[in-house]
N, C-alpha and C positions, 0 to 999 in steps of 0.2 A: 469779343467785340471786334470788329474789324470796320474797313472804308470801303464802300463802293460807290467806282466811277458809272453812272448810267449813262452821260456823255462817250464813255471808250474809251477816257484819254489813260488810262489804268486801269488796270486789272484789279479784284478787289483785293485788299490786303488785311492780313490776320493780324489786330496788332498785339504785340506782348507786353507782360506786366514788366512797368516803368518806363521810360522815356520811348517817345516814338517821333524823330526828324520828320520833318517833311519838308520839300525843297528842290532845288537843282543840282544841289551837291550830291559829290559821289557817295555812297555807305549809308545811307538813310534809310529810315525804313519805308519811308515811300518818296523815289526821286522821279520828279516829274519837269520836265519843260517847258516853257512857254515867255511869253512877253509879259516881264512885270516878277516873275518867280525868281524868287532870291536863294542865295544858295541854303540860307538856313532860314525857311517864310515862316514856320511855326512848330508846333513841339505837341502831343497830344500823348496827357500823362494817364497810363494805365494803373489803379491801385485796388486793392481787395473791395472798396468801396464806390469806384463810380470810374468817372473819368473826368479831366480840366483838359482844354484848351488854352495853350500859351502863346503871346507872340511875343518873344524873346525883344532886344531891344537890338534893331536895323533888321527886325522880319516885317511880315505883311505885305499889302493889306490882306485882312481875313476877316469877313461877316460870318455869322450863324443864323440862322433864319433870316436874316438880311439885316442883322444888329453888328457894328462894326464892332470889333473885339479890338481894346485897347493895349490892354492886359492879359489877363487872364478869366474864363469865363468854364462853369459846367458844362458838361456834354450831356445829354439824353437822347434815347434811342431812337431814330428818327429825323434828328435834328440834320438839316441842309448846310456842310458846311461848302463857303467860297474860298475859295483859295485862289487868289486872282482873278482871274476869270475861269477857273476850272470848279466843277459842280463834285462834290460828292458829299455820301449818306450814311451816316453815324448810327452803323448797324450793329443788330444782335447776331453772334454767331448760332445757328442754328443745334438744338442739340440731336444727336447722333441716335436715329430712327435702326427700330427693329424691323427685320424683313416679316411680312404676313407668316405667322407660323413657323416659321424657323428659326428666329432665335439669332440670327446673323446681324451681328452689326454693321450700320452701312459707313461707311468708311469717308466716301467720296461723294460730293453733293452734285446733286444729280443734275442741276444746269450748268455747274462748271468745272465739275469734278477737279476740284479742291476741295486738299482735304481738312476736314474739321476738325478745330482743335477743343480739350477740356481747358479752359484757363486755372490756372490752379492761383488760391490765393496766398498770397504773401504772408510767410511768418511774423516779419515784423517791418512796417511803416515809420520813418520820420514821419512829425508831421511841424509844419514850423510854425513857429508863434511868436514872433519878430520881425522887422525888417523887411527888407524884398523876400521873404519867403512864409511872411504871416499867410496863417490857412491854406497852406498847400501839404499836398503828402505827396508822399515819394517813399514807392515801396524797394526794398532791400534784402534783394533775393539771393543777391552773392556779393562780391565786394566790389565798392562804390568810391568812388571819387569825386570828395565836395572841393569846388573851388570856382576861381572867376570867371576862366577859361571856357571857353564852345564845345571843345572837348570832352569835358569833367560829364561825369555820367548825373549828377545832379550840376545845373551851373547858378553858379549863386551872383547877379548883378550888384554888386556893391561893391565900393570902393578899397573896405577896408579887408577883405577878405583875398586872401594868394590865392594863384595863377590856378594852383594846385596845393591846396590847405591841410584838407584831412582826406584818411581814406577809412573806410569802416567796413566787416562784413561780417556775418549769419556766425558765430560760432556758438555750442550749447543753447542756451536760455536767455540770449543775447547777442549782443555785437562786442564786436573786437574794433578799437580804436586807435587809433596811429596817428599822430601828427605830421605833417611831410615836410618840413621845416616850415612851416610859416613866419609871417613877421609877428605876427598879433596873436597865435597863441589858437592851443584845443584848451578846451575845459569840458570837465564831468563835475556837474553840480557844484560849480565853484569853483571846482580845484583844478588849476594847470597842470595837466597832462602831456608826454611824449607818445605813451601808449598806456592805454585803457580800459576798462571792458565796461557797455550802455547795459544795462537790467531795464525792463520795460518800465515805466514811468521814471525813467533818470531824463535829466537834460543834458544836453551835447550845445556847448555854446561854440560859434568858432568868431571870436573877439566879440562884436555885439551881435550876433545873427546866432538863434537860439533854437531849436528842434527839440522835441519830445518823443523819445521812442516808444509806439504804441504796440503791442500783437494785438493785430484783429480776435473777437471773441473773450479778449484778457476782460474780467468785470470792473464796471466804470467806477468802483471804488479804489482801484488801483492805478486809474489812468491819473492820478496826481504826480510832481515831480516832488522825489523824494530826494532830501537831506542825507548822510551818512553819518555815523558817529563822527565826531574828531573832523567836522568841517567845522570853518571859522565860525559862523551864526545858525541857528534853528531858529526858523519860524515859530510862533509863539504855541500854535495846531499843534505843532511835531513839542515841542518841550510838555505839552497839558499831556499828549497821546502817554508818551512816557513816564510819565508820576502821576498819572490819575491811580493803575489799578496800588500801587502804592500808598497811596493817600487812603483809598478804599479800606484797604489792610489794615493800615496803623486805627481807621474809624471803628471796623467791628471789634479788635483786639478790646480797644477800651472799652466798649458798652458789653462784651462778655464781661470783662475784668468787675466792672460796674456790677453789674447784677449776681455775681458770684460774691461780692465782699460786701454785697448791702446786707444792715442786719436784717434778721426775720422778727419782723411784729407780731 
């Protein structure tokens, strides 16, 4: 996916999965100038699944198709965003053409030779399900810093959550979880944690603002948040899951036992 200016005011830009600045400020991934552009105007989240447009809180203004984004809104392909008064097109990156009969890959797009990128998808996505961060995702490609801060590679707007809270990243079949001293606390599936490790469908709470670790392609019978032994409560689902095939057991043993010790008429 990438932005193009058709206006000139930028050149087009490639964006990468997760967070992508846009603004006046320096180190963005697209800094642009003008009358009215704030150093941090808006944020355009890249994840295995799509893309959201954000405008953080003291960004904007920012329309899409000429609907003012309050919040947070989808992207699709095509889509005219404003970004003050500067125009750009919420594009597909092109994929990468074989030469007539030779087998050469073309490397470099041939009206502006830049080059094209494969966007690879993300192993594993928060996705949140609480608070300022209900129904967003944020994919988590290497290690991440959640917290309140402009900085934090994910930035969570709520009061209750530190500067710099939690940090997480990609290890095995999961995430690696750290707390960074917070005031209010990491938890996994209940339990307060210093450091931790997310399994996909675990939850990551940090004080009330709660995230769901998902891998794209994981089957949707697993995308549930699982309980652990030896946590304080199980859901009544998770207590039935665990003494059903039990129950099952102790039913056949009898009706053998039954029909072996009935007399023969």
């Amino acid at each position: 996916m990438k932005l193009v200016f058709p206006n000139g005011e930028h050149g087009q830009v490639l964006l990468r999965a997760g967070v992508n600045r846009i603004g006046s400020a320096p180190g963005g991934a697209v800094v642009i100038a003008g009358d009215g552009i704030r150093a941090l105007h808006c944020e355009i989240h890249v994840t295995g699944t799509g893309a959201n447009l954000q405008v953080p809180q003291g960004g904007g203004p920012v329309c899409v198709n000429g609907m003012p984004v309050s919040n947070i809104m989808a992207l699709r392909i095509g889509d005219q965003i404003a970004i003050g008064d500067i125009i750009a097109t919420f594009a597909l990156v092109e994929p990468a053409r074989s030469a007539s009969g030779s087998g050469v890959v073309q490397d470099a797009d041939e009206d502006t030779g830049a080059t094209r990128v494969r966007m690879a998808v993300p192993r594993f996505v928060l996705r949140g399900v609480s608070g300022a961060v209900s129904g967003k995702m944020f994919p988590v490609a290497g290690p991440v810093v959640i917290g309140r801060a402009p900085e934090c590679d994910i930035t969570v707007h709520a009061d209750e959550i530190s500067r710099r809270h939690a940090r997480v990243k990609p290890v095995g079949d999961g995430l690696a979880v750290e707390d960074l001293d917070s005031s209010n606390g990491t938890y996994i599936n209940g339990r307060r944690v210093q450091q931790g490790f997310l399994d996909p469908g675990d939850e990551l709470r940090l004080d009330a603002v709660r995230f769901m670790l998902i891998a794209p392609g994981m089957e949707t019978s697993r995308q549930t948040i699982r309980v652990r032994p030896g946590d304080p409560a199980q859901p009544p689902q998770v207590a039935a899951r665990k003494w059903l095939p039990i129950l099952l057991t102790a039913v056949a043993v009898i009706v053998v036992a039954a029909l072996v010790l009935a007399p023969v008429w």
